[in-house]
N, C-alpha and C positions, 0 to 999 in steps of 0.2 A: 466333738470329734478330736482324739488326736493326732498329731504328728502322724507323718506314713512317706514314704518312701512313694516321691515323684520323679516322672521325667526333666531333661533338663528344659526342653519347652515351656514343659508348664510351671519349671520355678522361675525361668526367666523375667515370666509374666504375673508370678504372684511374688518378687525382688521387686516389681517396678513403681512409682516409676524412676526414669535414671535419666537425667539432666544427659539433653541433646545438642550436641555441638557441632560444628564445621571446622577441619582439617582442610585449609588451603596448602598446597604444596606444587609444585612444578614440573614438566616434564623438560627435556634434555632441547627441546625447541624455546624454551621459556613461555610455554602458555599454563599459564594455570588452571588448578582442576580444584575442586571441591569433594570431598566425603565426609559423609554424615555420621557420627561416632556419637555412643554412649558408652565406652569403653576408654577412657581415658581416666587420671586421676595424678594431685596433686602427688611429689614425693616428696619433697622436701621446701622446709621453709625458708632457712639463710644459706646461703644462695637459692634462688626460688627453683626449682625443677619441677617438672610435669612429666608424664609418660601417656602417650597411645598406642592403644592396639590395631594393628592393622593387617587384614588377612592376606595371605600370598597372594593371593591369585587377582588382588584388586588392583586398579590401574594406579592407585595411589602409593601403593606399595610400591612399585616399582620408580615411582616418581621420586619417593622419600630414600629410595639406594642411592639413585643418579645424584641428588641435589637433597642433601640432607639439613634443611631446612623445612620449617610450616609456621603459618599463624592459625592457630586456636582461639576460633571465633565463636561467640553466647549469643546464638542470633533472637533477637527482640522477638516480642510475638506478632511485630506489625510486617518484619519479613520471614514468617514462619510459612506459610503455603513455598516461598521460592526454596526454604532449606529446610522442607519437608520432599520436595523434587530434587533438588540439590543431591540428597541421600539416596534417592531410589533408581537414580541412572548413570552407569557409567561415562564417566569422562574421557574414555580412549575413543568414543562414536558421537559424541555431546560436547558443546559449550556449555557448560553448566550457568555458567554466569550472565551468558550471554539466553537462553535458552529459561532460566528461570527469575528471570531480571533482579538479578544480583549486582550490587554495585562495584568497584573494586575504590580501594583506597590505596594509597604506598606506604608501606612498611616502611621504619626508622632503619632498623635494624640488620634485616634481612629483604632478599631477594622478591618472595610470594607478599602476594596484598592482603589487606586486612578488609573483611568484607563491609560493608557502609550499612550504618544498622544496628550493629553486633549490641552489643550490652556490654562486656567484657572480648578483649582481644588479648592475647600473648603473642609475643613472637618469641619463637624459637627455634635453636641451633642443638639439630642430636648429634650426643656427645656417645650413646653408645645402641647399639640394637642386638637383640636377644630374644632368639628364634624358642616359643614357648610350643611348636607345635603345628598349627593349622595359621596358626596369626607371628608376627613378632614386636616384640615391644621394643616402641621407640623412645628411647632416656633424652629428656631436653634440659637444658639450661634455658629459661625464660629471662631473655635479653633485653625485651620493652615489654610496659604493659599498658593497655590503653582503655579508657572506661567511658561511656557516658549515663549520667544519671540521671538523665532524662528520660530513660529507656532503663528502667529499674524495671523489668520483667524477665523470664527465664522460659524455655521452654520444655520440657520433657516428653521422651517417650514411653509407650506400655507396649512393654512385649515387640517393640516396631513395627506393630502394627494403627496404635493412635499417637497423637501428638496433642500434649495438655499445653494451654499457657495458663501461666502462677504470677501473677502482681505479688510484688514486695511481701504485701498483707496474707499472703499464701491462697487467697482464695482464689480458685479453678477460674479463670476467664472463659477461654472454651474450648470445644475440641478443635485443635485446629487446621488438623489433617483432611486432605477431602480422600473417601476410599474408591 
């Protein structure tokens, strides 16, 4: 069969899958929130920069106006069920962390914590934001970066509706979302 003209649903899900992350960031009381992103992506190498997408109307958006800061967390597949919840509840009615027993750690760098677990952690500080529409992308300078290689796994989503974990060796561990 060839090529043919899809909806964007159904390319979402036939693009995937797309390495799943957690955006810690902060609200104007200093409690931290958590959101779940596959919408993120490196920009730049020297000086390191990242960018995330994040939709208006999410409590984290609003977080990332007030206090323009977050760490970007690669959470391990051994806390994937907590930052598979993490993602699917807003944090303006939730503890997330508290709520999906997430742990918190202190950032070097910045304000928000880095989640205990992670596989890869960045901290950063946006430097610009740039309204694409329904979402706006947030420009970072990556200020610390923090890794453990112990926890050499990743996890991704399909479509957001599953959640795969991948060992180093790339082979599928398992699904890790409960639906």
């Amino acid at each position: 069969m060839a090529l043919q003209e899809i909806g964007w649903n159904e390319a979402i899900k036939l693009a995937s899958p797309f390495p799943y992350v957690l955006a810690v960031t902060m609200d104007n009381n200093g409690k931290a929130n958590i959101i779940g992103l596959g919408w993120w992506t490196i920009m730049n190498w020297g000086p390191p920069k990242l960018a995330i997408s994040v939709g208006h109307a999410r409590y984290s958006h609003q977080c990332l106006e007030d206090n323009p800061e977050f760490t970007l967390c690669f959470p391990s597949n051994e806390i994937s069920k907590g930052a598979w919840f993490a993602g699917k509840k807003s944090g303006k009615e939730h503890d997330k962390f508290a709520e999906a027993g997430l742990e918190k750690i202190p950032a070097k760098q910045v304000k928000t914590p880095i989640i205990k677990g992670s596989t890869v952690a960045f901290e950063c500080k946006v430097f610009k934001m740039v309204d694409v529409g329904d979402h706006t992308l947030f420009l970072a300078d990556i200020v610390a970066i923090h890794g453990d290689k112990e926890k050499a796994s990743h996890i991704y989503t399909i479509g957001y509706e599953k959640m795969l974990g991948f060992g180093m060796d790339l082979k599928v561990e398992k699904n890790l979302a409960e639906k």
